[in-house]
C-alpha positions in Angstrom: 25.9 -0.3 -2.9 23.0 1.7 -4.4 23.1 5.1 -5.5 20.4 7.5 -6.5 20.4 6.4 -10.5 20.0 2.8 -9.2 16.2 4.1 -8.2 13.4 4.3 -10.6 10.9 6.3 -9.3 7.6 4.5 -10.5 3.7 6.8 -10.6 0.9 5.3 -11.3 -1.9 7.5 -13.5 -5.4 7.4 -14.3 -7.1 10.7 -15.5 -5.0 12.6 -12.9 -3.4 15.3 -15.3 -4.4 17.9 -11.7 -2.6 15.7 -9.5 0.3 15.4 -12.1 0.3 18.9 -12.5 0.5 19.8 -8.5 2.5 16.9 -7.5 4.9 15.9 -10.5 7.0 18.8 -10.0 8.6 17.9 -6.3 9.5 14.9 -7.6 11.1 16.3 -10.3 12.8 18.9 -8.6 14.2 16.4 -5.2 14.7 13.3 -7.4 18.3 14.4 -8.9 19.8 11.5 -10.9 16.9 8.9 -10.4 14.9 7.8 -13.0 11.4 9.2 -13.1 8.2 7.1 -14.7 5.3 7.6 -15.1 2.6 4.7 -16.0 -0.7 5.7 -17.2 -3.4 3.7 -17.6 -5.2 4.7 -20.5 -6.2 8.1 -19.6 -8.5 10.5 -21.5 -8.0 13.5 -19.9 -4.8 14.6 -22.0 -2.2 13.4 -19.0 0.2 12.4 -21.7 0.3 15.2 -23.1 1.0 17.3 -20.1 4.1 15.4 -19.3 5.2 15.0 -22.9 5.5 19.0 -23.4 6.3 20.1 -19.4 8.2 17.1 -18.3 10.5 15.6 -21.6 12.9 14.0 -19.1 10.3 12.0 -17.5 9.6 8.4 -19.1 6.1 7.5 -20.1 4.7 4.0 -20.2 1.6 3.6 -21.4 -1.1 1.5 -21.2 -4.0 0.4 -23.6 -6.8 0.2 -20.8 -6.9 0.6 -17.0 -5.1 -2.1 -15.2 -5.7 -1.6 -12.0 -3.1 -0.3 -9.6 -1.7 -4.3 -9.4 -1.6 -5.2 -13.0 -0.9 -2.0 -14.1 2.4 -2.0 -11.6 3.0 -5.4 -12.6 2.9 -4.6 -16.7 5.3 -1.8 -16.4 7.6 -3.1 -14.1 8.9 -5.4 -16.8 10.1 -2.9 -19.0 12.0 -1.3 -15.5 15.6 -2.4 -15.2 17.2 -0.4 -12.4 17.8 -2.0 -9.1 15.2 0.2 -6.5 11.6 0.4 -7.1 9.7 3.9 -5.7 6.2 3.2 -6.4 4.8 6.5 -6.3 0.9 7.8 -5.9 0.4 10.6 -8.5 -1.0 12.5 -5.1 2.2 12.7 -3.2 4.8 15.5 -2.8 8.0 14.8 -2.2 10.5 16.4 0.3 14.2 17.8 -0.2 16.7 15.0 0.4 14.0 12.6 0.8 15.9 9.9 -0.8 18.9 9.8 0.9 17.9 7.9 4.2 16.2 5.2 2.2 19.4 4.5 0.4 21.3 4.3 3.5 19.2 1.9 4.9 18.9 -0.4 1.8 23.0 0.0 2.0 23.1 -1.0 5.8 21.1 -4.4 5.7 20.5 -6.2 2.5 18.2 -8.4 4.3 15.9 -5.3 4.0 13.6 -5.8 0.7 11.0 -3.0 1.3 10.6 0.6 2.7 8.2 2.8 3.6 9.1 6.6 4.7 7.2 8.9 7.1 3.8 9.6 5.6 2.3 12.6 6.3 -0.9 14.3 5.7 -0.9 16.6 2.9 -3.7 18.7 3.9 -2.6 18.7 7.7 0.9 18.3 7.8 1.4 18.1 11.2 -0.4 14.8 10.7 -0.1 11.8 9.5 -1.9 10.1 7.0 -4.7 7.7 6.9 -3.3 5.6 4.1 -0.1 4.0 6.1 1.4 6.9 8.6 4.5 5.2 10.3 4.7 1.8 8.9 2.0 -0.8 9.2 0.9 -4.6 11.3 -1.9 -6.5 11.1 -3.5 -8.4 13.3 -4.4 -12.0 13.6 -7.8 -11.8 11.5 -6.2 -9.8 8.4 -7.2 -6.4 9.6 -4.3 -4.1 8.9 -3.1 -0.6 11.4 -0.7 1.4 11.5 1.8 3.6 14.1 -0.2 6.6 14.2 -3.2 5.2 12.8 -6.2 2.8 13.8 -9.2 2.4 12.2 -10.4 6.3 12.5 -7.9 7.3 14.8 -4.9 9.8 13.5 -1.9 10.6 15.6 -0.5 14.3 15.1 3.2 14.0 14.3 5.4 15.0 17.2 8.3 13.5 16.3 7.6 9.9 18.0 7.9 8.3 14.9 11.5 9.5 14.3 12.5 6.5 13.9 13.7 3.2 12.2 11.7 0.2 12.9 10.5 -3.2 11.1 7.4 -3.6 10.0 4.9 -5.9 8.6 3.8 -3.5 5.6 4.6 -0.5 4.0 2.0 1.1 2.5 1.5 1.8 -1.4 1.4 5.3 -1.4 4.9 5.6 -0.9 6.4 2.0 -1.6 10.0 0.9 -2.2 11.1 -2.3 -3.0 14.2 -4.0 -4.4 13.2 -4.6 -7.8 14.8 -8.4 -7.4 12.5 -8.5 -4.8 9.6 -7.9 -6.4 10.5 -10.3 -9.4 11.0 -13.1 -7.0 7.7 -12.6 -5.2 6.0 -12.5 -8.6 5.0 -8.9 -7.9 1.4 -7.9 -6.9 -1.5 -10.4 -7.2 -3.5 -8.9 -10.0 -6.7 -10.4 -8.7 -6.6 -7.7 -6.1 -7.4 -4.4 -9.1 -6.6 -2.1 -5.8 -6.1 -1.7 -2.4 -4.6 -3.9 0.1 -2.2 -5.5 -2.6 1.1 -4.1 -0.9 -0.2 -5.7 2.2 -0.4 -9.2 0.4 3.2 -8.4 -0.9 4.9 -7.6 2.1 3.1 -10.5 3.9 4.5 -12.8 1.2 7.8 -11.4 1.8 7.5 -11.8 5.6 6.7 -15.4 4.9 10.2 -15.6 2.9 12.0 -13.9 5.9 12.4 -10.5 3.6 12.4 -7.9 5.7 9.9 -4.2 5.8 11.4 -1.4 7.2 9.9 1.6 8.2 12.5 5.5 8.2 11.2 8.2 9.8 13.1 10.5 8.3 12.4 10.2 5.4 9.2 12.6 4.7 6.4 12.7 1.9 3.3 14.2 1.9 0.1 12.1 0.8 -3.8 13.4 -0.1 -4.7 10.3 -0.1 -8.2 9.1 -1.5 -7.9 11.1 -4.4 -8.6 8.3 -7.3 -11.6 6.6 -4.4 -12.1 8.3 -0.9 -13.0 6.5 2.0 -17.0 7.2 1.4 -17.0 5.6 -1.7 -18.7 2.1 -1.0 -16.6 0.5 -3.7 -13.4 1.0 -1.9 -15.4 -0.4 1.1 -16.2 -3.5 -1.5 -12.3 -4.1 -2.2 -10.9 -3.5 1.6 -13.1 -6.0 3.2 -12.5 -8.6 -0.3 -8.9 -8.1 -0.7 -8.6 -8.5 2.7 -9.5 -11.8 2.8 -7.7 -12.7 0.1 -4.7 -11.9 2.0 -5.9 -13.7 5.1 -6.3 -16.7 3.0 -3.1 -16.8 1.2 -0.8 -16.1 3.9 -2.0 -17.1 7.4 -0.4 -19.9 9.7 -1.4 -22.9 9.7 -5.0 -22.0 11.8 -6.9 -21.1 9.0 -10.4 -22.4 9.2 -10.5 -20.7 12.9 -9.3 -17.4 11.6 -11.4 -17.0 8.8 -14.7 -18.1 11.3 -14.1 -15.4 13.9 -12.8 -12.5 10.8 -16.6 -13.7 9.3 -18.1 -12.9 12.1 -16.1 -9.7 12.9 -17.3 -8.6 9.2 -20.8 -9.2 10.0 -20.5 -6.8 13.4 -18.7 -4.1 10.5 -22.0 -4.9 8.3 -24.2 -4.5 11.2 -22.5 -0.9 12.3 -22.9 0.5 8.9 -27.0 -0.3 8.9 -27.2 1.4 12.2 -25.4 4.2 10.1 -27.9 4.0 7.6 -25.1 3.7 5.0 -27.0 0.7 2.8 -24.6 1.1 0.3 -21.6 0.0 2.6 -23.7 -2.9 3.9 -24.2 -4.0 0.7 -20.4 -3.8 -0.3 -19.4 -6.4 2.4 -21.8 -9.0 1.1 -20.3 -8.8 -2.7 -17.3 -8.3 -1.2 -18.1 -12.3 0.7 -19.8 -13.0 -2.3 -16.9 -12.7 -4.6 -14.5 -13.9 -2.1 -16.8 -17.3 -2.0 -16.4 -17.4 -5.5 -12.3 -17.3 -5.9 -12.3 -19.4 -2.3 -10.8 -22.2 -4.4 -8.4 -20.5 -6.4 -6.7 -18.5 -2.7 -6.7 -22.4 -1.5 -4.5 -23.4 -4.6 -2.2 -20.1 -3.8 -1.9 -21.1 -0.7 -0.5 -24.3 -1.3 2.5 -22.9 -3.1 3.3 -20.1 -0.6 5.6 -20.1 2.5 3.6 -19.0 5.7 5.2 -18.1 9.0 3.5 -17.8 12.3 4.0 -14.8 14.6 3.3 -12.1 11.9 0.6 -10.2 14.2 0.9 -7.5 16.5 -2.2 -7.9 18.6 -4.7 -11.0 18.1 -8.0 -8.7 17.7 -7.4 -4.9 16.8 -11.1 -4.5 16.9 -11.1 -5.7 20.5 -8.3 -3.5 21.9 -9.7 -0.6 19.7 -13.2 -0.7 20.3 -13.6 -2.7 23.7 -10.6 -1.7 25.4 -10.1 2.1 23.7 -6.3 1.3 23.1 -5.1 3.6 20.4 -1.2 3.2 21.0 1.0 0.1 19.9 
C-alpha cells in the first residue's frame, strides 16, 4: 500500500527562479510528508539559491548543463529511491488534498503504472489546459488529443471530466509514475530533449499492458508554455519530430502505410502554415523530417526490441474528424 512519504515529488528547472517563487510554495504547503525535489539544470539565474535559503526542506539535484526535460528526468531519477514518481512542471500549482485520490487509485489496481490528474488552466481556471486537460489518445498517425482538448479547441470545465478513466497518455505537466515502472521502461528516450517524451513512455507501457489512468479529482493548475509557448517555431520543430519518433517506435505492425499517409498529413500542416505566412513554422517541419530522416535507422533498431500492440488509437484520423467532419467530442 502506498502512503504519502512513498511519493517523491519530482520539478524540473531551468532559469525559472519566477516560476519557483510563485508555484513552489503550494506544493510545499499541500505536499505534507512527501518528498519534494527539485532538479535544476544548470541555471544562471540564482534558482538555487532561492530554494536553498526559502525552502531548506526541499532537495536539490543539480545538474552541470541543461539536459533536456528527458535526460535531465532520467539523470535524477537515479538518485530517487521512493516508490511514486510526481514529475512536476516548475509552472504548476497544486491544490489542497490533491494527493490523496492518486494514492487511492495506485492502491486499488496495481496494474495501474501511471497517472495524470485534472489539469486545469491556470490563467482560466474554469478551463482546462492545452498541455493534457483530461487525459490523452492518439490516433492512428501519432497525432496526440486530449478529453477537453483537440488541436485548438478547449473545453470549459463543467464537471464532465469528474471522472476516472484509462488512458493512452498522461501528460508531463503533471506525471505520475511508479518509480519501478519507469526503471523497467528505461525511463524517457533522451533523444527526444522535450516534448512528446511522456507520450513515447506511456505508449511503451501500453505495449507492455501497463496501464494510464486518468482522476478527475484530482486538481492542478498549469501555465503551461512557460519555458517555449506554442508560437515559438522550435517547439513546432520538436512536436512534429518527436512525434514521429514515437510513431516509429511503437506502432502495429502497419508501419510503412502509417508513416506514408502521417507524411502526407505533415505536408497539409506545412502547407496551412505558408498560407499563414508563418515561414518560420514551415520551415520547422522540414528539419523536423530532416532530422527524423537522419535517426530513421536508429527508431528502426528501437523498434525491433519493443513490444507493440494494436488497437492503441481512439480514432484512425483526428485531422479528419476535426477538420472535415468538425467533431470536437470523443
Amino acid at each position: 500500500m502506498y502512503l504519502k512519504e512513498d511519493i517523491a515529488i519530482v520539478i524540473l528547472n531551468w532559469n525559472g527562479k519566477q516560476l519557483l517563487e510563485q508555484f513552489l510554495p503550494s506544493v510545499v504547503q499541500y505536499s505534507n510528508d512527501a518528498k519534494v525535489y527539485v532538479v535544476d539544470n544548470a541555471s544562471t539565474d540564482n534558482s538555487i539559491q532561492f530554494i536553498k535559503v526559502n525552502y531548506p526542506e526541499v532537495n536539490i539535484i543539480k545538474h552541470n548543463k541543461n539536459y533536456g526535460f528527458a535526460k535531465g528526468y532520467n539523470k535524477a531519477i537515479e538518485f530517487i529511491s521512493e516508490s511514486v514518481l510526481c514529475l512536476l512542471n516548475n509552472d504548476v500549482e497544486v491544490t489542497h488534498k490533491w494527493l490523496d485520490p492518486i494514492l487511492n487509485a495506485f492502491n486499488s489496481d496495481n496494474t495501474i503504472g501511471i497517472i495524470q490528474p485534472k489539469l486545469l488552466d491556470y490563467n482560466n481556471k474554469q478551463r482546462f489546459e492545452y498541455s493534457g486537460a483530461a487525459g490523452g489518445y492518439i490516433d492512428s498517425y501519432g497525432y496526440p488529443f486530449c478529453r477537453g482538448r483537440v488541436f485548438d479547441y478547449i473545453e470549459d470545465d463543467n464537471g464532465q471530466y469528474n471522472d476516472t478513466k484509462d488512458i493512452l497518455w498522461a501528460s508531463g505537466a503533471c506525471f505520475f509514475i511508479k518509480n519501478s515502472v519507469y526503471k523497467k521502461l528505461n525511463g524517457f528516450d533522451d533523444s527526444f530533449f522535450a516534448h512528446m517524451e511522456e507520450i513515447d513512455l506511456c505508449w511503451r507501457a501500453f505495449n507492455e499492458n501497463i496501464k494510464t489512468l486518468y482522476v478527475g479529482t484530482s486538481e492542478v493548475y498549469h501555465v503551461g508554455g512557460a519555458t517555449l509557448n506554442n508560437q515559438n517555431p522550435q517547439k513546432t520543430y520538436l512536436n512534429f519530430r518527436n512525434s514521429l519518433y514515437t510513431l516509429v517506435k511503437n506502432t502495429d505492425r502497419y508501419l510503412l502505410g502509417r508513416l506514408f499517409l502521417r507524411m502526407v498529413l505533415d505536408g497539409i500542416a506545412g502547407a496551412r502554415f505558408l498560407l499563414q505566412f508563418k515561414l518560420l513554422h514551415f520551415v520547422a517541419i522540414l528539419k523536423a523530417h530532416g532530422s527524423f530522416y537522419l535517426n530513421f535507422s536508429r527508431l528502426l533498431r528501437q523498434r525491433k526490441q519493443l513490444n507493440r500492440r494494436s488497437n492503441y488509437y481512439k480514432v484512425n484520423s483526428i485531422v479528419w474528424s476535426y477538420f472535415i467532419k468538425k467533431k470536437t467530442l470523443f
